[in-house]
Structure formats: C-alpha cells, structure tokens
C-alpha positions as CSV (number, residue, x, y, z in Angstrom):
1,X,21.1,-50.6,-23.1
2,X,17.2,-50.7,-22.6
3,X,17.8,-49.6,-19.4
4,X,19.6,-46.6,-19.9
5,X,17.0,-45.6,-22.6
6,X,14.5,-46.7,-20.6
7,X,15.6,-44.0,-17.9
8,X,16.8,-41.4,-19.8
9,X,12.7,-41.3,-20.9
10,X,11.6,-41.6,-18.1
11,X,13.7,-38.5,-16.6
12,X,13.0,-36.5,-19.7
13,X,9.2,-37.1,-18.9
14,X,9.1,-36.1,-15.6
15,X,10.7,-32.9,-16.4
16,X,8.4,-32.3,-19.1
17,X,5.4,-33.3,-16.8
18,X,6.8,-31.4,-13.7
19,X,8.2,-28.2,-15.9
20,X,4.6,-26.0,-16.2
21,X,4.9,-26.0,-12.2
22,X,8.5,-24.1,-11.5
23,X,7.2,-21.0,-12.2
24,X,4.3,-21.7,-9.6
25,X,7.4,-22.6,-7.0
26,X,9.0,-19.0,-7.9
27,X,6.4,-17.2,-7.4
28,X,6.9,-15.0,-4.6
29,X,4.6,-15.2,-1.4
30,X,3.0,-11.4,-0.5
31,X,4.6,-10.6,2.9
32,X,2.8,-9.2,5.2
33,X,5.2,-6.9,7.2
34,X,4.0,-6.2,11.4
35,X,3.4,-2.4,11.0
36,X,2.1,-0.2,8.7
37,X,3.6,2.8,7.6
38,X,2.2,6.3,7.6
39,X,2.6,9.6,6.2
40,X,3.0,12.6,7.7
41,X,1.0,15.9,6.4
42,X,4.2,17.6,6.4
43,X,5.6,15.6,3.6
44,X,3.0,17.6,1.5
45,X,4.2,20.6,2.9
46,X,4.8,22.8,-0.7
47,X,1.4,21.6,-1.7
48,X,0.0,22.3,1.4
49,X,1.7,26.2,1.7
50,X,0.9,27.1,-2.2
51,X,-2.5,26.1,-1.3
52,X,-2.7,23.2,-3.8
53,X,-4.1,21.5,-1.7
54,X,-5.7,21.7,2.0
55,X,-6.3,19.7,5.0
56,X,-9.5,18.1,3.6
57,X,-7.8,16.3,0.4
58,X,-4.6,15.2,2.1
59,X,-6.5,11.3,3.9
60,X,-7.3,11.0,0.0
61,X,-4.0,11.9,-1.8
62,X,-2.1,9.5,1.6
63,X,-5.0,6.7,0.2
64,X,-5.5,7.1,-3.0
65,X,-2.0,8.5,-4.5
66,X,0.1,6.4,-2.0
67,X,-1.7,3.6,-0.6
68,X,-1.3,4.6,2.8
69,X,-4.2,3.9,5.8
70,X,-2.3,5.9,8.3
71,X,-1.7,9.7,9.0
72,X,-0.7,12.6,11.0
73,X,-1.2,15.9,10.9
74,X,1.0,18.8,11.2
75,X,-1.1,21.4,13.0
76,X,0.9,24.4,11.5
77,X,-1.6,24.0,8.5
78,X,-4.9,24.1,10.6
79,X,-4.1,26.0,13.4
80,X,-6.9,28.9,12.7
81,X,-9.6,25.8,12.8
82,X,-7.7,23.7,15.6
83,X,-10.9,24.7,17.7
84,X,-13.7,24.6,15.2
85,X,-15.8,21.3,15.7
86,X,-17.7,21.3,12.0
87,X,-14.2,21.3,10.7
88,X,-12.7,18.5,12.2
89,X,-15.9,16.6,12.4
90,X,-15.9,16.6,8.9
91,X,-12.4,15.8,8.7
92,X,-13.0,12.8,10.6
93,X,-15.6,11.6,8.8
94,X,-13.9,12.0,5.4
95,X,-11.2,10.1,6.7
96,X,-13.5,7.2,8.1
97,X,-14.8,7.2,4.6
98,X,-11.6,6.1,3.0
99,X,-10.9,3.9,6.0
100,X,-7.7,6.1,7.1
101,X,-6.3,6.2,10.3
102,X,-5.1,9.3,11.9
C-alpha cells in the first residue's frame, strides 16, 4: 500500500511542479511567412477621388493604419505630376522615412 501512495504523490507532484509551464508549451511561435504583402493605392481609391486624402499621405495610412512596408501606386491619381521631379523626390523620401517600399 505504501507504494501506491507513495506514487500516486509522487505523480500528483510532478504535475503540480510541471503545471506553471503548459501554458509556456501553448504558446504559439510568431511565424514568419516568405513574402510580404502590399497594398495597392487603388484600394484607397474613394479616399483618394473625394480628395481625403492625396498621394503624399497614402506610404503613411499603408504604415501606420495597416502595417504594411510595401506599395504601389496607381498613376491615375498623379498623372498631372508624373513628370515633376520635386514631387516624387519628395514622395520618395517620405516613404524612405517610414521605411516603405514602393
């Protein structure tokens, strides 16, 4: 009989010893997936056509609103500055700022 009781202890021991650690073993791992995704300008399209907002705010709404590094353009909404180099200077450097992609 000792050794029944003597196990049955030692069981209920090791489960209270090892219990503070399962939720450790749950925890799920961050996964890393091989690509990033981007957003396109277009997807702001309404925004973009009621004038809410413009070309230079769109690498901070895809960073800041959406956590997205990566995006693309749609050149229907710049086309009258396509060829203006202070514009898209600056757009580059706003978007090297928030360390966006484009």
């Amino acid at each position: 009989m000792k050794r029944r009781k003597f196990i049955k202890d030692l069981s209920l021991s090791t489960s209270l010893t090892l219990s503070p650690l399962i939720p450790l073993s749950c925890k799920s791992k961050e996964n890393s997936m091989f690509f990033e995704i981007g957003l396109a300008e277009w997807s702001l399209n309404k925004a973009l056509d009621k004038g809410e907002i413009t070309n230079m705010d769109f690498p901070s709404i895809a960073k800041n609103d959406y956590e997205i590094n990566i995006i693309e353009y749609v050149n229907q909404f710049f086309m009258d500055k396509a060829t203006n180099k202070k514009y898209l200077n600056e757009l580059l450097s706003r978007t090297q700022d928030l360390g966006v992609t484009n």
